[in-house]
N, C-alpha and C positions, 0 to 999 in steps of 0.2 A: 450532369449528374452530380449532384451534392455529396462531397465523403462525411459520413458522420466522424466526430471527433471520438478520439479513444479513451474509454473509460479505462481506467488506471486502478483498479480494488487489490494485486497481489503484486508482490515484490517479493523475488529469490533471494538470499543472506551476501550473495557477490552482489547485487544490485544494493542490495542494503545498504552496505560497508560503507557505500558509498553518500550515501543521505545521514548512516546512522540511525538510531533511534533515536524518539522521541522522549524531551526531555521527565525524569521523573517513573520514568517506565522500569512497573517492579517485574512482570511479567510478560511473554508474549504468545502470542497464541501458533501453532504451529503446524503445517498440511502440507504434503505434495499438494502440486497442482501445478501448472503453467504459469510464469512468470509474464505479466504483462508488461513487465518495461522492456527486458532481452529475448523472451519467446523461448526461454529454457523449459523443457517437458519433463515433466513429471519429477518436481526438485524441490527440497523445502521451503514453502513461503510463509510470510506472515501478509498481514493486511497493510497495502502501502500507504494510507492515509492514517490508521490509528496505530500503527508500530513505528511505520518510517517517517512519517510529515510530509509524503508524496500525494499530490491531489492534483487529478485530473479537470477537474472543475469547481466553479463555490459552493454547490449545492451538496457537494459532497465535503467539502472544506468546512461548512457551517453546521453538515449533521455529525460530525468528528466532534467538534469541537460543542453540542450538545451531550452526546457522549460523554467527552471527557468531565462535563459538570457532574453525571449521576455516579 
């Protein structure tokens, strides 16, 4: 049985700290929810790829990074 790899879309502010934000960044966006890198429930996250620079994959890495051009 094949493990599918883990998509990585929220990151907690303790997870964060740790990556930091991303360069430039005036604002972020903010929600409970589950933390996908520690598994913390119901905790303030932002988006790990477009706040933090945490990318689970490229095709997520590349749609960030269109994103960021609009």
């Amino acid at each position: 049985m094949k493990k599918e790899p883990k998509i990585i879309l929220t990151c907690c502010f303790k997870c964060g700290k740790r990556y930091g934000t991303k360069k430039n960044k005036g604002a972020i966006g903010i929600w409970n929810d589950t933390c996908d890198l520690c598994g913390a429930k119901d905790v303030p996250c932002a988006s790990a790829p477009h706040d933090f620079g945490v990318y689970s994959n490229d095709e997520i890495r590349k749609n960030d990074k269109l994103q960021d051009l609009i």
